[in-house]
KETI-755471 format. One record per residue (C-alpha): residue in three letters; residue number from 1; x, y, z. Coordinates in steps of 0.1 Angstrom, whole numbers, plus 2048, in hexadecimal, padded with zeros to 3 digits. Example, Ala and Ser with C-alpha at 12.3 -4.5 7.8 and 13.67 -1.06 7.14 Angstrom:
// residues 2
(atom ALA; 1; (87B; 7D3; 84E))
(atom SER; 2; (889; 7F5; 847))
***
This chain:
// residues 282
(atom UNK; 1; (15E; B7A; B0A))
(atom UNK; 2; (14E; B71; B2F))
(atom UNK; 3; (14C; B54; B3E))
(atom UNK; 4; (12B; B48; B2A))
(atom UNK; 5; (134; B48; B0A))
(atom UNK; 6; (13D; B28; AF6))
(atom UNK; 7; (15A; B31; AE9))
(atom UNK; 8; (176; B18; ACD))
(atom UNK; 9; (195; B0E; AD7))
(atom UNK; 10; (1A5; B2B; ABB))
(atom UNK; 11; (18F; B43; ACC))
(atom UNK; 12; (19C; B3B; AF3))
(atom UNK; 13; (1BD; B3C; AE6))
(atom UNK; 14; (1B8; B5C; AD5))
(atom UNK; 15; (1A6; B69; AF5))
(atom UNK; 16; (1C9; B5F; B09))
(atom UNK; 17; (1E2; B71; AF0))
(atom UNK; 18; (1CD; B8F; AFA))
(atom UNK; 19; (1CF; B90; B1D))
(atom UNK; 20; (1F4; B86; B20))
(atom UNK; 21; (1FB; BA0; B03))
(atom UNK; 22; (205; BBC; B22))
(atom UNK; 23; (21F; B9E; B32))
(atom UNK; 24; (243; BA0; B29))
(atom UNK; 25; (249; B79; B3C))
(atom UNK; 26; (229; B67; B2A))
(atom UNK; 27; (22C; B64; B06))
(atom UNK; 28; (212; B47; AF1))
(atom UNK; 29; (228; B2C; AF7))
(atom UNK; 30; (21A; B2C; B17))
(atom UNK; 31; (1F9; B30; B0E))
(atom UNK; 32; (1FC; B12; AF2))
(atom UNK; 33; (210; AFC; B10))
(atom UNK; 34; (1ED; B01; B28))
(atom UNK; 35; (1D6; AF6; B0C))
(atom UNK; 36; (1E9; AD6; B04))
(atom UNK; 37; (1ED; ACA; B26))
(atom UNK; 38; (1CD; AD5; B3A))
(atom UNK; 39; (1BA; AC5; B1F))
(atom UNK; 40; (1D3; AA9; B10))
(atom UNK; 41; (1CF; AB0; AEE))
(atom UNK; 42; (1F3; AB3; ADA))
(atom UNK; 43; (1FA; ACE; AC4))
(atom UNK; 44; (1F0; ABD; AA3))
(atom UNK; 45; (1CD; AB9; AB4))
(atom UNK; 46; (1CA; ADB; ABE))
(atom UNK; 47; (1CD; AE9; A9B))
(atom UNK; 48; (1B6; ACC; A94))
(atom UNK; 49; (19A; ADB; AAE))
(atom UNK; 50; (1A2; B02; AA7))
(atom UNK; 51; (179; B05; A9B))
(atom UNK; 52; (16F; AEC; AB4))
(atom UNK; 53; (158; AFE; ACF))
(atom UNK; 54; (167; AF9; AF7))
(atom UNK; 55; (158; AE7; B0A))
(atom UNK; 56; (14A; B00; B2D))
(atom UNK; 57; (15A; AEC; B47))
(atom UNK; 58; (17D; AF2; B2E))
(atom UNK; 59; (179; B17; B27))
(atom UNK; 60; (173; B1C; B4E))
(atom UNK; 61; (198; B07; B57))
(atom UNK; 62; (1A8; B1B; B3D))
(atom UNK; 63; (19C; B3C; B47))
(atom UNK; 64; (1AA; B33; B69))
(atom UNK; 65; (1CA; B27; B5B))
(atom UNK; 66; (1CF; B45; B4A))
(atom UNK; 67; (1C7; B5D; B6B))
(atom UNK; 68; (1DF; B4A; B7E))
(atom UNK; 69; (1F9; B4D; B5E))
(atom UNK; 70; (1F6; B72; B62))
(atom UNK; 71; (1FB; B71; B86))
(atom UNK; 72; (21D; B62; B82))
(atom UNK; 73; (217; B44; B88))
(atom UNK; 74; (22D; B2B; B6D))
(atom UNK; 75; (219; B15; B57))
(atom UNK; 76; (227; AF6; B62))
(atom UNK; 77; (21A; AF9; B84))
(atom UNK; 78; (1F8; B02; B7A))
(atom UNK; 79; (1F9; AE1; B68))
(atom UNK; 80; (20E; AD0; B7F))
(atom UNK; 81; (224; AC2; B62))
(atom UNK; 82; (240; AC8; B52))
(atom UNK; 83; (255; AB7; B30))
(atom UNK; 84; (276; AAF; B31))
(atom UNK; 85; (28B; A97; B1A))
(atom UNK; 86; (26E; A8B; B09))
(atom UNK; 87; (25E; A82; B2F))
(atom UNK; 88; (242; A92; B41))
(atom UNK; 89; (246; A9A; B5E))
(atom UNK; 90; (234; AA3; B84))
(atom UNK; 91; (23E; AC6; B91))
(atom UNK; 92; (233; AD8; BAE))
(atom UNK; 93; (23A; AF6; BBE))
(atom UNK; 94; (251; AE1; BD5))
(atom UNK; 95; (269; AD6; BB4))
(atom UNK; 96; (27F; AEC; B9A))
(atom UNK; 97; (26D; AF0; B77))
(atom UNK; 98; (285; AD9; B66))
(atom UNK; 99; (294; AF0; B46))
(atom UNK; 100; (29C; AE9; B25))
(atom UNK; 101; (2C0; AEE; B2C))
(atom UNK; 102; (2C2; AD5; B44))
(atom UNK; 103; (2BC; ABC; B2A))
(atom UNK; 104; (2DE; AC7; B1A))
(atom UNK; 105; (2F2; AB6; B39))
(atom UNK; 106; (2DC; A93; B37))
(atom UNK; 107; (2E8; A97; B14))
(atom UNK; 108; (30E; A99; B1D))
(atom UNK; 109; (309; A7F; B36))
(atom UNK; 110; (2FA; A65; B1C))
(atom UNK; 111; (314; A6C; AFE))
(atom UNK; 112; (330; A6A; B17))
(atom UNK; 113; (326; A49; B2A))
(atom UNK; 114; (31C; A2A; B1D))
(atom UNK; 115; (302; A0F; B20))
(atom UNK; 116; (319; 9FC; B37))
(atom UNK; 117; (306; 9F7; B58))
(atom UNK; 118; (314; A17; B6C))
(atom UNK; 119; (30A; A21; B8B))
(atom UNK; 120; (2F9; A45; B8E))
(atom UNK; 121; (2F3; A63; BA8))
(atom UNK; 122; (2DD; A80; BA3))
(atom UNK; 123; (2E6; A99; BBF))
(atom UNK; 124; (2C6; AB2; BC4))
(atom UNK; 125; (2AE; A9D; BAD))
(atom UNK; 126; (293; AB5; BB2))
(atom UNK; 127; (272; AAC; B9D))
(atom UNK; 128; (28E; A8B; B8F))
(atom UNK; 129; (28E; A9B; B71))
(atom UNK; 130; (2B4; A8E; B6A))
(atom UNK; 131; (2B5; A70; B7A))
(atom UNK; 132; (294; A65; B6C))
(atom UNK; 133; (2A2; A6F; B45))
(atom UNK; 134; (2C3; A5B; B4F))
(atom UNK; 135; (2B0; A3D; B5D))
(atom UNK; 136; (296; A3D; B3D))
(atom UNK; 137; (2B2; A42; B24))
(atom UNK; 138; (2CC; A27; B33))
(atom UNK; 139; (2B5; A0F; B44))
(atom UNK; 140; (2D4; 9F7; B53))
(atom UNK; 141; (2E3; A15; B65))
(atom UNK; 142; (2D9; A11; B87))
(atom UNK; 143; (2D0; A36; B91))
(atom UNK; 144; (2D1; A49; BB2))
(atom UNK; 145; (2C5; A6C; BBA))
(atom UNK; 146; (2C1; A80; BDA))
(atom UNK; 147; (2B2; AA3; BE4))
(atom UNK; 148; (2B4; AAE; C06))
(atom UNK; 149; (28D; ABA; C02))
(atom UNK; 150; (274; A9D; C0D))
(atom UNK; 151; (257; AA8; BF9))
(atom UNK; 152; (26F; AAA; BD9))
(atom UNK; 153; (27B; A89; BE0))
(atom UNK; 154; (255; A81; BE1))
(atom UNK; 155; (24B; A90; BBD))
(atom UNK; 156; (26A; A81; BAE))
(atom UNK; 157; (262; A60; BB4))
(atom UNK; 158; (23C; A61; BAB))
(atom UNK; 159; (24E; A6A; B88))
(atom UNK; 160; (264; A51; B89))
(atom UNK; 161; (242; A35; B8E))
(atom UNK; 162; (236; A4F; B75))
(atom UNK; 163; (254; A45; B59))
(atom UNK; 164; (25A; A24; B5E))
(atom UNK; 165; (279; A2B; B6F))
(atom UNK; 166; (286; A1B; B8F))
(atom UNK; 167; (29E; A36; BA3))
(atom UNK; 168; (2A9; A31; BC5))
(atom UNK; 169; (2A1; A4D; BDB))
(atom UNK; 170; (2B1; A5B; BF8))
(atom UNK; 171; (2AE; A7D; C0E))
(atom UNK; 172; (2D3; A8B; C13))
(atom UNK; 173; (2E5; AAB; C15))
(atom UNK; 174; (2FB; AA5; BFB))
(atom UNK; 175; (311; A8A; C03))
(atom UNK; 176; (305; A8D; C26))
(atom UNK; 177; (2F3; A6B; C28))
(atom UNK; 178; (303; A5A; C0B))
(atom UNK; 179; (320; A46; C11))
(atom UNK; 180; (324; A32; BEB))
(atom UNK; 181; (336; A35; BCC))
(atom UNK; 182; (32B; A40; BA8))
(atom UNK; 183; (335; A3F; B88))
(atom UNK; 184; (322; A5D; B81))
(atom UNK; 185; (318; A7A; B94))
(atom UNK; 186; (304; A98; B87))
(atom UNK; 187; (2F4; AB4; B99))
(atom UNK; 188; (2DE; AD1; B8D))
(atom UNK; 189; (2E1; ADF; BB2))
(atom UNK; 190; (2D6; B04; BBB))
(atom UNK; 191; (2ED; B1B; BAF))
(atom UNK; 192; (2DD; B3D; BAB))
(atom UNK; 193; (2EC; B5A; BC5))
(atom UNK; 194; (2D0; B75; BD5))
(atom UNK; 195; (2DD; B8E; BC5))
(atom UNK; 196; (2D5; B80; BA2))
(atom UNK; 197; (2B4; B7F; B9E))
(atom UNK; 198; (2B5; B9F; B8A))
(atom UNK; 199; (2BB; B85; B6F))
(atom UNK; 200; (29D; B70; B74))
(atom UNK; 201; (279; B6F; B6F))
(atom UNK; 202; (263; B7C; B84))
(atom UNK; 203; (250; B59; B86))
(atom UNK; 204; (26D; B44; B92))
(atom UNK; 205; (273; B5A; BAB))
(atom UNK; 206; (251; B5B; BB6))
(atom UNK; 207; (247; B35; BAE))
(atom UNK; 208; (265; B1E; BB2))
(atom UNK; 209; (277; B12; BD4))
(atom UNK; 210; (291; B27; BDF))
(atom UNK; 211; (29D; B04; BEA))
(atom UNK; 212; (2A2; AFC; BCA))
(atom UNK; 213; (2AF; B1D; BBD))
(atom UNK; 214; (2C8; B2D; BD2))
(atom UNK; 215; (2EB; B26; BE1))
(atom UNK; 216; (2FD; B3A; BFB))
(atom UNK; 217; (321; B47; BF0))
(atom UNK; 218; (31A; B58; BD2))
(atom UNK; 219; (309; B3A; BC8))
(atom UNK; 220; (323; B26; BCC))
(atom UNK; 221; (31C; B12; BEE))
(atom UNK; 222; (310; AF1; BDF))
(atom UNK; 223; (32E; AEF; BC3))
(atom UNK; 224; (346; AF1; BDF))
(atom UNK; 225; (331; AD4; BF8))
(atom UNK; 226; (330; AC0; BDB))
(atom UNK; 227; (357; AC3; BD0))
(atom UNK; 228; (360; ABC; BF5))
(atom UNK; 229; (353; A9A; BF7))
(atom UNK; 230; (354; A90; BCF))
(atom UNK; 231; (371; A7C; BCC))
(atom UNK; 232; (36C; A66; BE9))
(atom UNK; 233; (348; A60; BD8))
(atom UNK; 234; (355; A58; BB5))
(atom UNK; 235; (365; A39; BA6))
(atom UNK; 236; (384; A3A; B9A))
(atom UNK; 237; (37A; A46; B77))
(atom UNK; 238; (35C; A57; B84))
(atom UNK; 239; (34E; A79; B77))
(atom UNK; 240; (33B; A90; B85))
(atom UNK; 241; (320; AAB; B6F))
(atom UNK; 242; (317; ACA; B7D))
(atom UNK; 243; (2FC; AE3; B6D))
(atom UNK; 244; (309; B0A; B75))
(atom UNK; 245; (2FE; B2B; B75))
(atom UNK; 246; (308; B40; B57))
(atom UNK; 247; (322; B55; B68))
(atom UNK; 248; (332; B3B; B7C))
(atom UNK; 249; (34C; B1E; B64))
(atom UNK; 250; (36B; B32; B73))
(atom UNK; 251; (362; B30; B95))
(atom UNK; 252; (351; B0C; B94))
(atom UNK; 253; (375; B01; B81))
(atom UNK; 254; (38A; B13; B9F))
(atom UNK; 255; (374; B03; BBD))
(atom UNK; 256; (37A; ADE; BAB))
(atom UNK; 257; (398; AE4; BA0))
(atom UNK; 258; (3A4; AE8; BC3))
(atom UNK; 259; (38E; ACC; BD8))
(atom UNK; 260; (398; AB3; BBA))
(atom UNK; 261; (3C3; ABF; BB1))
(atom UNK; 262; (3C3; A9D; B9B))
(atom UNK; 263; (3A2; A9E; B87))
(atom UNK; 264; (398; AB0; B63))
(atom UNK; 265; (37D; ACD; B63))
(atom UNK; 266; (36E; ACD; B45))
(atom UNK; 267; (358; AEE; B3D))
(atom UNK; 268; (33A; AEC; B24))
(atom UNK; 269; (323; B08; B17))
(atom UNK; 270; (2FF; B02; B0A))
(atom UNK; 271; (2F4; B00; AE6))
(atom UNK; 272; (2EF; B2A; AF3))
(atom UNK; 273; (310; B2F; AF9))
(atom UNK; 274; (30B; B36; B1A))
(atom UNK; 275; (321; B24; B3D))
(atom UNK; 276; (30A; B08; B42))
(atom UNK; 277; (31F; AE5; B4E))
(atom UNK; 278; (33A; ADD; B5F))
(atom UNK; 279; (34B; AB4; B5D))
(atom UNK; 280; (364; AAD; B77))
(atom UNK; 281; (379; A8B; B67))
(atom UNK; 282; (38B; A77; B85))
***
């Protein structure tokens, strides 16, 4: 196929399974998650339009969509969205992608906490992505969130107008420039040491924000600047959520464990099986 050519929806997609065929980080998924949301159609309406010729100015943005797939770059950037807990989403190369797993902690959060008004801090909120789920699935919490990265701060609250949802913002090192209590504080925070990225995909390390990604000490750094300043910044039955790398429930325990003698570290794998969450209980 060239450019030219009118071409159906079932035959761009088949064009696409072709040239990713020879990529081991691409798979259709991909392909199917670019049709739906360059061209807002769900997938119901796709199978609906399988015979339906392309429109030029279409075929052209997909072809383009699909070079820059092959490139590396992730297919939520090239359409500058993302889904996550039944919300879409802005992401840019300046936020995390937010993952599927992530969506296991909000989950924890919400069966563990009720609808009583609570009040709610998201420490390194990237693209929002919890607080915004937290926010639209418990609408009298009054949320917080924070990310020491300006232009994150930026996209999250465009998605926040974007949902419905009103989150206060603030730019802070951790607890750097916070000085309240919470009832509730979870943080996805950048966790992954240099020396992993054997383990990842070739596309996160080329596409996402180190900022966002990596942690000095073994990965470890953030854990230990939360835990030093967590009890002093939760109520007195407050609880704190932590996303963690899979290698790393033993030595997130030990570092809470020891900033907090008189609180309960609760471990939690994912529906995987893998080390995924961490609760600290005051």
């Amino acid at each position: 196929m060239n450019n030219q050519e009118n071409v159906t929806y079932f035959e761009a997609r088949k064009w696409a399974s072709f040239r990713i065929k020879e990529s081991n980080d691409i798979d259709m998924y991909d392909v199917d998650f670019l049709l739906e949301k360059l061209f807002k159609m769900s997938a119901t309406d796709l199978l609906i339009h399988y015979h339906t010729q392309m429109p030029d100015k279409q075929w052209q943005v997909f072809q383009d969509a699909i070079g820059q797939l092959l490139k590396g770059v992730p297919p939520q950037y090239i359409v500058g969205e993302a889904d996550f807990y039944g919300l879409s989403l802005k992401v840019t190369p300046d936020v995390l992608i937010p993952r599927v797993e992530t969506e296991e902690l909000v989950d924890w959060i919400l069966a563990e906490n009720s609808d009583s008004e609570l009040k709610v801090l998201d420490i390194g909120t990237g693209s929002g992505a919890i607080a915004i789920a937290l926010k639209h699935s418990r609408p009298h919490w009054q949320v917080f969130a924070s990310d020491i990265s300006l232009p994150a701060i930026e996209v999250a609250r465009q998605n926040a107008i974007a949902n419905h949802t009103a989150i206060h913002f603030m730019a802070s090192d951790v607890f750097a420039a916070i000085d309240e209590s919470f009832d509730v504080i979870v943080s996805n925070p950048p966790y992954i040491a240099k020396d992993e990225q054997t383990y990842m995909d070739a596309s996160v390390i080329k596409s996402e924000p180190d900022l966002a990604l990596y942690a000095k000490d073994q990965g470890l750094a953030i854990y230990k600047q939360i835990a030093a300043d967590a009890e002093s910044h939760l109520t007195s039955k407050g609880r704190l959520y932590l996303e963690i790398g899979f290698q790393q429930q033993s030595a997130v325990t030990e570092i809470f464990q020891a900033a907090m003698p008189n609180a309960r570290v609760i471990a939690k794998h994912d529906v995987s099986g893998h080390q995924r969450m961490i609760q600290v209980k005051k």
